[in-house]
PQR file with spaces between the fields and no chain letter, atoms N, CA, C, O and H, PARSE charges and radii, in Angstrom:
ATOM       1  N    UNK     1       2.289   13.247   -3.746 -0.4000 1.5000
ATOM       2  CA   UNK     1       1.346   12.146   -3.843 -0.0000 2.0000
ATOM       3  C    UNK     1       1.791   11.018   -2.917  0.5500 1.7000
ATOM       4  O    UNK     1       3.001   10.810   -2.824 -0.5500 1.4000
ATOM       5  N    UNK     2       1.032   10.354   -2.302 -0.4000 1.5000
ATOM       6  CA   UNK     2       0.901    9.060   -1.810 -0.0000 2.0000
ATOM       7  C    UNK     2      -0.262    8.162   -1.766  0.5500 1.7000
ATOM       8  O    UNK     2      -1.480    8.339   -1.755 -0.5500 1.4000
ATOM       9  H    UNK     2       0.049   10.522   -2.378  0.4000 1.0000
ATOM      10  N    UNK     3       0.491    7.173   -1.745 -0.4000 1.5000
ATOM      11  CA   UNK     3      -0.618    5.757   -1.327 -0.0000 2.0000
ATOM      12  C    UNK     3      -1.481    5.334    0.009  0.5500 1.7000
ATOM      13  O    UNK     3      -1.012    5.074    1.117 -0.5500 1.4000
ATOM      14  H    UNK     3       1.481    7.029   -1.753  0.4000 1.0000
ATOM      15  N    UNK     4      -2.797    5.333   -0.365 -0.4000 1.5000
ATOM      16  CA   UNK     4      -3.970    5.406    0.463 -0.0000 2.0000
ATOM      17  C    UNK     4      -4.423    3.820    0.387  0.5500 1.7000
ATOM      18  O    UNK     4      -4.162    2.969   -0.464 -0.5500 1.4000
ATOM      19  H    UNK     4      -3.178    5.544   -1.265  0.4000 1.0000
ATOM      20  N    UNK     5      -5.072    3.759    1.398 -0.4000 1.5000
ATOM      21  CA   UNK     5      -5.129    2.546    1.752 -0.0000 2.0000
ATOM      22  C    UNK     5      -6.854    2.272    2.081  0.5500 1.7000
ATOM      23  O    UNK     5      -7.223    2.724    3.165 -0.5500 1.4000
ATOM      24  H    UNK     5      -5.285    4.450    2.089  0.4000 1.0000
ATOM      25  N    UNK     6      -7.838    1.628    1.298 -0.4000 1.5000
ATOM      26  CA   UNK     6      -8.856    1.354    1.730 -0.0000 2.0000
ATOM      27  C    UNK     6      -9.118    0.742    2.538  0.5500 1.7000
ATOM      28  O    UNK     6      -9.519   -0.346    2.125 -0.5500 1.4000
ATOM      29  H    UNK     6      -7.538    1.261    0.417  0.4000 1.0000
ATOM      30  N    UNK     7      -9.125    0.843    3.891 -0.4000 1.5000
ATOM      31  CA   UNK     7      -9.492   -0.756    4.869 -0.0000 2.0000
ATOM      32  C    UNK     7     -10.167   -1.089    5.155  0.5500 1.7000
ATOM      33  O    UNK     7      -9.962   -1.691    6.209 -0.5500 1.4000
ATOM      34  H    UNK     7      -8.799    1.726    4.226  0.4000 1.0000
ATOM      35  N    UNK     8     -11.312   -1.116    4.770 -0.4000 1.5000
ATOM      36  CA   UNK     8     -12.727   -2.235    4.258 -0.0000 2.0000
ATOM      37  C    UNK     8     -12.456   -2.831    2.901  0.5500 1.7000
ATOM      38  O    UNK     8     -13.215   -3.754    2.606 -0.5500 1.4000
ATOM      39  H    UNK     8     -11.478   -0.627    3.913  0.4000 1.0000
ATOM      40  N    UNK     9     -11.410   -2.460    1.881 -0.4000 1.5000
ATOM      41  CA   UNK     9     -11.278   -3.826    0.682 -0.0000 2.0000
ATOM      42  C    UNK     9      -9.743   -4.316    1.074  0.5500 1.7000
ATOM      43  O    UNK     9      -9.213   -5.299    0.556 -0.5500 1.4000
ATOM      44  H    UNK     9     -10.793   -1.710    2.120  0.4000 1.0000
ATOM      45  N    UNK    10      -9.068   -3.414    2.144 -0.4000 1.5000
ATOM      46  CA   UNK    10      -7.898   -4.492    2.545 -0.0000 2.0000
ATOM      47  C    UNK    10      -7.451   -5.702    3.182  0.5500 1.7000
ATOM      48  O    UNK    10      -7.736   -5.728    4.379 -0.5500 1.4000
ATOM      49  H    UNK    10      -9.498   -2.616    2.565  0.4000 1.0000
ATOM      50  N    UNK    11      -6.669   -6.992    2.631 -0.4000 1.5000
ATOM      51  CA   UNK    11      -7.113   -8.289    3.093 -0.0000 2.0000
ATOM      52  C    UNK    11      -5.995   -8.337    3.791  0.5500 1.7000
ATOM      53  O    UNK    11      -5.768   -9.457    4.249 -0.5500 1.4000
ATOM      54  H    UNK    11      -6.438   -6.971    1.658  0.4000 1.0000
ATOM      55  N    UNK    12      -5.155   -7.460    4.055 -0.4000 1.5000
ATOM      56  CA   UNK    12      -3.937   -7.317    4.688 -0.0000 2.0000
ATOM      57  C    UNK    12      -2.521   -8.545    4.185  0.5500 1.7000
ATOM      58  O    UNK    12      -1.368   -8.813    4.524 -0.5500 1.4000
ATOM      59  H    UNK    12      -5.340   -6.551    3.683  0.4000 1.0000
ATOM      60  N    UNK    13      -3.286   -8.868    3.447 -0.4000 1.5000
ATOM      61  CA   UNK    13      -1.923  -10.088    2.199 -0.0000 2.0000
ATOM      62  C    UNK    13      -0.595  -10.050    2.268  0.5500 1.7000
ATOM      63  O    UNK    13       0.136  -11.040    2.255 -0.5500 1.4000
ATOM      64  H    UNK    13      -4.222   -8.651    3.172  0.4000 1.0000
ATOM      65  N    UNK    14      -0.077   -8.332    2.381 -0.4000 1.5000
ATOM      66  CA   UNK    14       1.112   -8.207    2.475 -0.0000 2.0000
ATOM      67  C    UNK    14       1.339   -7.753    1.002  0.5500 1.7000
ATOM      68  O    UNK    14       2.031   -6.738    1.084 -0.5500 1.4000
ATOM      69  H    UNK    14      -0.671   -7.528    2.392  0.4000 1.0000
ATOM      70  N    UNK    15       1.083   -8.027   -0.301 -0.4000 1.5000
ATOM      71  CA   UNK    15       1.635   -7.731   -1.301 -0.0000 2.0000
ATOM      72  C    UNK    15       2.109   -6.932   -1.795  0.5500 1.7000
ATOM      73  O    UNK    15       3.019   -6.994   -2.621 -0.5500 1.4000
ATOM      74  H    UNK    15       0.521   -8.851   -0.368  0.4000 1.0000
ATOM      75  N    UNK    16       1.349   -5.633   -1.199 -0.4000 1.5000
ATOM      76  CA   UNK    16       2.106   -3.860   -1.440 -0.0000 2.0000
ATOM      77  C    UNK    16       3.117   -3.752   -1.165  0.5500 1.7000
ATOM      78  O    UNK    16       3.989   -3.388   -1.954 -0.5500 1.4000
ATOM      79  H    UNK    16       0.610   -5.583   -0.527  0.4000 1.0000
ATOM      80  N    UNK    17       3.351   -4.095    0.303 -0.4000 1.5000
ATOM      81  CA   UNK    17       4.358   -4.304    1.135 -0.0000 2.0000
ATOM      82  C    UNK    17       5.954   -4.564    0.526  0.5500 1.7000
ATOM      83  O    UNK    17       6.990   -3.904    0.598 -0.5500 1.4000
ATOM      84  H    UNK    17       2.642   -4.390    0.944  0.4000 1.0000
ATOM      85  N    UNK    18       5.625   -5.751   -0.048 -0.4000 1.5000
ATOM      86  CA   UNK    18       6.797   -6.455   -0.199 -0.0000 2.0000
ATOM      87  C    UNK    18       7.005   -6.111   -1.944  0.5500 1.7000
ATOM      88  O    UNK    18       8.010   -6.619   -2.440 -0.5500 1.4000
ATOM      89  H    UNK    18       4.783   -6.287   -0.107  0.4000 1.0000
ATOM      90  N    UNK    19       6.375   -5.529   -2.598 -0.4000 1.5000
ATOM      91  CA   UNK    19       6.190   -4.640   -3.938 -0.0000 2.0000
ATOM      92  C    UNK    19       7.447   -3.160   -3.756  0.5500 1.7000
ATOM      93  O    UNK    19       8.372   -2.679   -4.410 -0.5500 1.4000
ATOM      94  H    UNK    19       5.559   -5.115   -2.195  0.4000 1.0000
ATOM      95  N    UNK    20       6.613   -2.859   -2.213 -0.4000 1.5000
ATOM      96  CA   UNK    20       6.965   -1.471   -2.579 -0.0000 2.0000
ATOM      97  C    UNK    20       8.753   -1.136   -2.103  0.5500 1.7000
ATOM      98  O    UNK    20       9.262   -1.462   -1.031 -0.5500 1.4000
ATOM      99  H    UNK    20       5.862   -3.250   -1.682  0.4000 1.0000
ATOM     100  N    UNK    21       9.503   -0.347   -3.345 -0.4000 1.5000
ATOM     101  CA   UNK    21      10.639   -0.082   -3.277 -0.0000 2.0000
ATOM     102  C    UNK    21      11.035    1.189   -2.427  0.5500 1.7000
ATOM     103  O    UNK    21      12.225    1.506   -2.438 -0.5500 1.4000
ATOM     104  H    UNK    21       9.090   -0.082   -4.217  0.4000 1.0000
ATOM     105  N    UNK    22      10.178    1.915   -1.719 -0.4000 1.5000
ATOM     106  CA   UNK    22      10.851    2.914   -0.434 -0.0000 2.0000
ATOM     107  C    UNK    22      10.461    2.116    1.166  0.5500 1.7000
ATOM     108  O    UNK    22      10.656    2.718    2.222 -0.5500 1.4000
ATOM     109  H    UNK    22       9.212    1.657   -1.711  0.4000 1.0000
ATOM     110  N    UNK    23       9.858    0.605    1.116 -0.4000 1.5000
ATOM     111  CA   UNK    23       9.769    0.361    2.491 -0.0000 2.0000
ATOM     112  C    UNK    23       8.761    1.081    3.117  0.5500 1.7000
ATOM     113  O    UNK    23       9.317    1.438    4.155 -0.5500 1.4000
ATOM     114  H    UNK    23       9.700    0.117    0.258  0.4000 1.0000
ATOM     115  N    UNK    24       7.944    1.399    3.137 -0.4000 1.5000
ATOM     116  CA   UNK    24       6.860    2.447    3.228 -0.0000 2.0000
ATOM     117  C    UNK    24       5.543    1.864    3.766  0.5500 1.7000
ATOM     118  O    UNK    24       4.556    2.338    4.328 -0.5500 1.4000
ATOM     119  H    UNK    24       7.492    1.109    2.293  0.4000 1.0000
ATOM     120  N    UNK    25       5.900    0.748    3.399 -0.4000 1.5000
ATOM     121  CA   UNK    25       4.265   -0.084    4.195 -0.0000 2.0000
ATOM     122  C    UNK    25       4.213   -1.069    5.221  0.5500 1.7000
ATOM     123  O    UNK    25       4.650   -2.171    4.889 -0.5500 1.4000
ATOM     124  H    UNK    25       6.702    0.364    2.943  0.4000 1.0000
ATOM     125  N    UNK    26       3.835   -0.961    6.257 -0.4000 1.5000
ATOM     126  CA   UNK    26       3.716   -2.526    7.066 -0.0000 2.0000
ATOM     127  C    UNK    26       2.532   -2.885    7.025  0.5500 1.7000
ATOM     128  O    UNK    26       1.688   -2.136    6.533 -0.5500 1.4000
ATOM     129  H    UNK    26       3.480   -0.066    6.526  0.4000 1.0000
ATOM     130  N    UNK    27       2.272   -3.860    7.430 -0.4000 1.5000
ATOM     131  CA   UNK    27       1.120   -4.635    7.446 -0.0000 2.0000
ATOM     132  C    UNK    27       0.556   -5.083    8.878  0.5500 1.7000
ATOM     133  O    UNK    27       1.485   -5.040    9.684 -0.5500 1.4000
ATOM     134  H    UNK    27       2.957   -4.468    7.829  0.4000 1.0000
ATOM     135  N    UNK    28      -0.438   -5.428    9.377 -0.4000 1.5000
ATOM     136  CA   UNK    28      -0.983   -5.701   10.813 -0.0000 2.0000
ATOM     137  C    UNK    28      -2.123   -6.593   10.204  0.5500 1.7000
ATOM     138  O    UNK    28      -2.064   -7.482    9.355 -0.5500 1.4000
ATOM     139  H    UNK    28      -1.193   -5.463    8.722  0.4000 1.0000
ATOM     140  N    UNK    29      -3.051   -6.136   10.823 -0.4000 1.5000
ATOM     141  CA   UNK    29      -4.522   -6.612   10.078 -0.0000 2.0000
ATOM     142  C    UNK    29      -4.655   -5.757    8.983  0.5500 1.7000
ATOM     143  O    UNK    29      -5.441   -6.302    8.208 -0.5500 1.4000
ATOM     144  H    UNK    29      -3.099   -5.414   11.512  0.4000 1.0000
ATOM     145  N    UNK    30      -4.300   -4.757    8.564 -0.4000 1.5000
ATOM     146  CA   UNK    30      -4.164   -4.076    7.111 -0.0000 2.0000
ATOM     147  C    UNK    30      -3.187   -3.011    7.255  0.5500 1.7000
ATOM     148  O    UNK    30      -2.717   -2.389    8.207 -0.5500 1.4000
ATOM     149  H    UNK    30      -3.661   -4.315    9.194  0.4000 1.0000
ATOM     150  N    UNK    31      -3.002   -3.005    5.696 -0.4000 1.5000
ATOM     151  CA   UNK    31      -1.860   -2.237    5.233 -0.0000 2.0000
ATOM     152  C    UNK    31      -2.167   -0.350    5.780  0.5500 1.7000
ATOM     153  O    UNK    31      -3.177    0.349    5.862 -0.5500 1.4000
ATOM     154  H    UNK    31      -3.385   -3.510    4.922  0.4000 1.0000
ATOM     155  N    UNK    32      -0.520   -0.100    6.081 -0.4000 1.5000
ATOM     156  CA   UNK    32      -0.273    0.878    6.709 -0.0000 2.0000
ATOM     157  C    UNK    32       0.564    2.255    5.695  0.5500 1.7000
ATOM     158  O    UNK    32       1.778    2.152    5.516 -0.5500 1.4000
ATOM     159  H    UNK    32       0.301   -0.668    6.014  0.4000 1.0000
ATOM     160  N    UNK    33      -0.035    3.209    5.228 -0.4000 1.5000
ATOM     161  CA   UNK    33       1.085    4.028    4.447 -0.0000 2.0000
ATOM     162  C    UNK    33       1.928    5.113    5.222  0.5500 1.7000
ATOM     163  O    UNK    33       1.410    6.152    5.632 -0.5500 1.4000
ATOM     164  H    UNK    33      -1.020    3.292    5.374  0.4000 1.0000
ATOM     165  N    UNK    34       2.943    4.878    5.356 -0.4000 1.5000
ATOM     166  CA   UNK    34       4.165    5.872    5.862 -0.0000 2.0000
ATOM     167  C    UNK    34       4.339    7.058    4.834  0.5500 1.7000
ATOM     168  O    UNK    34       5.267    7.115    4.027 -0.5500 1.4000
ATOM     169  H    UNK    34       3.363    4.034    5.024  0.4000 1.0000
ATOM     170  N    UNK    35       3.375    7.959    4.956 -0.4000 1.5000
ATOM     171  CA   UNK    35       3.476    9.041    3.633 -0.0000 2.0000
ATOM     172  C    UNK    35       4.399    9.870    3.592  0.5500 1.7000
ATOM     173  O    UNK    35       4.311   10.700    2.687 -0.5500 1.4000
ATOM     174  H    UNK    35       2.622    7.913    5.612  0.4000 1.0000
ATOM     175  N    UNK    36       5.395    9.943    4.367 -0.4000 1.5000
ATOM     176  CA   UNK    36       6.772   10.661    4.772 -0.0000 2.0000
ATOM     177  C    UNK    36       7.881    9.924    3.778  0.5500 1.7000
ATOM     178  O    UNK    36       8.772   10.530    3.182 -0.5500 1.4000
ATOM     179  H    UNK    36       5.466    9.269    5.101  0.4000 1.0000
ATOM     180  N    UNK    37       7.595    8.199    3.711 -0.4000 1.5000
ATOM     181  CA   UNK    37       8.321    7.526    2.851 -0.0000 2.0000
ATOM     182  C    UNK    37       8.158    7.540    1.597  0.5500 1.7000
ATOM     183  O    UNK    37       8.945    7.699    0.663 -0.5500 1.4000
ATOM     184  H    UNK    37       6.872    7.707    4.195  0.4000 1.0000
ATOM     185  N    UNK    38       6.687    7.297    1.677 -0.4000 1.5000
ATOM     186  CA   UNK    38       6.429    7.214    0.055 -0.0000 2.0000
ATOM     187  C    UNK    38       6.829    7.824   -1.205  0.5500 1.7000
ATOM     188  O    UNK    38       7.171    9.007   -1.224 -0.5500 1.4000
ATOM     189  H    UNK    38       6.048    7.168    2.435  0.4000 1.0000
ATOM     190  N    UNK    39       6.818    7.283   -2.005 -0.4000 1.5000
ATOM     191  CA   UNK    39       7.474    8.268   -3.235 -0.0000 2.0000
ATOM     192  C    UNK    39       6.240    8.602   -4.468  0.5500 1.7000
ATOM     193  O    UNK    39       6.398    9.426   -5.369 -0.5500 1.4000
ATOM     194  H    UNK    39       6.540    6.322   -1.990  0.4000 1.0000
ATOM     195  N    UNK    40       4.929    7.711   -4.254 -0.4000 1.5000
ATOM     196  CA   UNK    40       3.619    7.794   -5.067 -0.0000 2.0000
ATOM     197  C    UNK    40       4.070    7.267   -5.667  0.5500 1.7000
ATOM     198  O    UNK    40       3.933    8.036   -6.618 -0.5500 1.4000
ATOM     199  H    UNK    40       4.800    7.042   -3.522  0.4000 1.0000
ATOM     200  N    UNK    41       4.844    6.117   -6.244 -0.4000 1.5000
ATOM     201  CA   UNK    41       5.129    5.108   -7.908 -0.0000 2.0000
ATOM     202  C    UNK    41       3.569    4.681   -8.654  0.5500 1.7000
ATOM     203  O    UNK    41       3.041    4.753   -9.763 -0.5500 1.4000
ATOM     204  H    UNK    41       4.955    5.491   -5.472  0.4000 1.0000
ATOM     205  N    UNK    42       3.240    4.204   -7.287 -0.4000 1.5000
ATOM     206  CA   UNK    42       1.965    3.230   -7.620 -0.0000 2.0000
ATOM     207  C    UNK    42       2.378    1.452   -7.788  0.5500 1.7000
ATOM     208  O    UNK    42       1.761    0.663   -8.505 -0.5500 1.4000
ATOM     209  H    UNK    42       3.668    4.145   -6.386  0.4000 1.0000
ATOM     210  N    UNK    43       3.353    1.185   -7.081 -0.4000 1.5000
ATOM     211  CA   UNK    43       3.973   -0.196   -7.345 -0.0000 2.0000
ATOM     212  C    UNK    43       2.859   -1.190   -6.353  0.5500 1.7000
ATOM     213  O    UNK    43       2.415   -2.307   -6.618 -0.5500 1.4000
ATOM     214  H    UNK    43       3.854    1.826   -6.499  0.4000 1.0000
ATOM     215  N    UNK    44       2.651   -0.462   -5.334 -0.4000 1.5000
ATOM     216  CA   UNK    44       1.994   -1.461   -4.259 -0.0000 2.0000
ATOM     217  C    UNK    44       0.374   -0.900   -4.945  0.5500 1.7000
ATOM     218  O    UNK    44      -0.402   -1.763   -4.536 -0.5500 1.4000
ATOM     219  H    UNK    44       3.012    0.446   -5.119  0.4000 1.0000
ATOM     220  N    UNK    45      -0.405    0.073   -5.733 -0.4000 1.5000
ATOM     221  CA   UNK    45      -1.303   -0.271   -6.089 -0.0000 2.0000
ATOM     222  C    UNK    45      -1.243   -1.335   -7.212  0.5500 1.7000
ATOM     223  O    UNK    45      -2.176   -2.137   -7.262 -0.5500 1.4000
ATOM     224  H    UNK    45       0.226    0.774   -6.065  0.4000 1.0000
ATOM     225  N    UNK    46      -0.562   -1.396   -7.828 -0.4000 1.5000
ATOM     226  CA   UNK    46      -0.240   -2.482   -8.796 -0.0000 2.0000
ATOM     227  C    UNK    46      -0.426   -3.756   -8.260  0.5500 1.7000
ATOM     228  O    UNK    46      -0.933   -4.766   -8.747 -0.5500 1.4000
ATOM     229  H    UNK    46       0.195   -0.745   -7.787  0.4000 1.0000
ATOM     230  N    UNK    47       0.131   -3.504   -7.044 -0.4000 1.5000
ATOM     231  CA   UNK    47       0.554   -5.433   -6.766 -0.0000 2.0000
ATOM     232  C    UNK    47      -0.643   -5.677   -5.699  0.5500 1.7000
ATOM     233  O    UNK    47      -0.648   -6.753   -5.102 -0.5500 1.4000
ATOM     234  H    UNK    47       0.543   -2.683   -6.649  0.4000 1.0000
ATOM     235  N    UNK    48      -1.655   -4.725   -5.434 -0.4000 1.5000
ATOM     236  CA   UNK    48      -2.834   -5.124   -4.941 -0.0000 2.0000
ATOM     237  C    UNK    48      -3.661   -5.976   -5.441  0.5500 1.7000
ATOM     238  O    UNK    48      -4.171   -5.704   -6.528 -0.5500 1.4000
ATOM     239  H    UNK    48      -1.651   -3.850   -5.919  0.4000 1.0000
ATOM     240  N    UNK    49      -4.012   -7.272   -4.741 -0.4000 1.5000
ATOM     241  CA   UNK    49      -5.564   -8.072   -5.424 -0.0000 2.0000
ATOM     242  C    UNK    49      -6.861   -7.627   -5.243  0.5500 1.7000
ATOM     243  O    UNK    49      -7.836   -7.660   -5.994 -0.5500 1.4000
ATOM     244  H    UNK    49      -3.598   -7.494   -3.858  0.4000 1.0000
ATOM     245  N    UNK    50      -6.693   -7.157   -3.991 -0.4000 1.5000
ATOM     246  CA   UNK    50      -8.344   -6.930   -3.643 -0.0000 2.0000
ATOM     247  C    UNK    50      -8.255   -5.017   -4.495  0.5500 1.7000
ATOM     248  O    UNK    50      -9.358   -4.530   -4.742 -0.5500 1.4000
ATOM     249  H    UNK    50      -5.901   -7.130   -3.381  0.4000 1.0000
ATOM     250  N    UNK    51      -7.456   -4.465   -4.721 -0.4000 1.5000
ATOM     251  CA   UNK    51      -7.725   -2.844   -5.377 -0.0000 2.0000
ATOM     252  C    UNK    51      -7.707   -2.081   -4.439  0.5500 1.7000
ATOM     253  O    UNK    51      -8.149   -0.958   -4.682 -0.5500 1.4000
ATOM     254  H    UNK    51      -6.560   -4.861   -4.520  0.4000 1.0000
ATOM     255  N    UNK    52      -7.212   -2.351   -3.033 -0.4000 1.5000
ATOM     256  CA   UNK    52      -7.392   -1.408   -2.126 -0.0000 2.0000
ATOM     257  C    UNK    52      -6.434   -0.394   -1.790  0.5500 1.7000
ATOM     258  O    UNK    52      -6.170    0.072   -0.682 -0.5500 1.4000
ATOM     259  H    UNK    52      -6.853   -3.263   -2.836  0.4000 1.0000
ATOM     260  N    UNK    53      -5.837   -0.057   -3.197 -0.4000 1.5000
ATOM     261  CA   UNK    53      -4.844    1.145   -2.564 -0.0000 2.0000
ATOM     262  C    UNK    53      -4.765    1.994   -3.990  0.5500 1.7000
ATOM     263  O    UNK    53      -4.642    1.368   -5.043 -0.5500 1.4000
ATOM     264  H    UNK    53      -6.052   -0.436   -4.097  0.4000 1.0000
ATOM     265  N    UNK    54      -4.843    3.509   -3.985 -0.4000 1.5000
ATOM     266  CA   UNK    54      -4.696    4.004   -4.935 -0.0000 2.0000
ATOM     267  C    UNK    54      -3.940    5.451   -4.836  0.5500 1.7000
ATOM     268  O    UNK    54      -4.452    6.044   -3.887 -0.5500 1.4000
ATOM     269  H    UNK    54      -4.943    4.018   -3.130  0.4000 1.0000
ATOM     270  N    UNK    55      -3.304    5.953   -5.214 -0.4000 1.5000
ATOM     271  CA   UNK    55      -2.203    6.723   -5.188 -0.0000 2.0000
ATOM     272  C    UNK    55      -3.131    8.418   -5.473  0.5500 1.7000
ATOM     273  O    UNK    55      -3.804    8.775   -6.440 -0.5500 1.4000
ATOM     274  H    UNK    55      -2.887    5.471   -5.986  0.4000 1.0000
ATOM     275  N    UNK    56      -2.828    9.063   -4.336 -0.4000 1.5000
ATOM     276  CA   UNK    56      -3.697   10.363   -4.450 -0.0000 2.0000
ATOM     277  C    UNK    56      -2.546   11.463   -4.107  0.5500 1.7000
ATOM     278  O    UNK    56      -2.824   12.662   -4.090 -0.5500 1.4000
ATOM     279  H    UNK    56      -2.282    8.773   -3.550  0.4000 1.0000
């Protein structure tokens, strides 16, 4: 499993980012998933405002 990234509800905030405990996301104009890193927790869907990331 990993974290997917909607980027039409992403505001690019940063919050996943700095949530997520494998380092796995950067940010630009929106959030980026490194699915090689990821571990699927669901920490950076958690710490999303706008809901734009959900763990598949």
């Amino acid at each position: 499993m990993a974290a997917v990234v909607d980027k039409d509800a992403c505001v690019g905030c940063g919050a996943c980012a700095g949530s997520c405990p494998c380092d796995a996301i950067t940010v630009d104009d929106v959030a980026v998933v490194d699915a090689e890193k990821c571990a699927g927790c669901g920490a950076c869907a958690d710490a999303c405002p706008a809901g734009a990331i959900t763990v598949e």
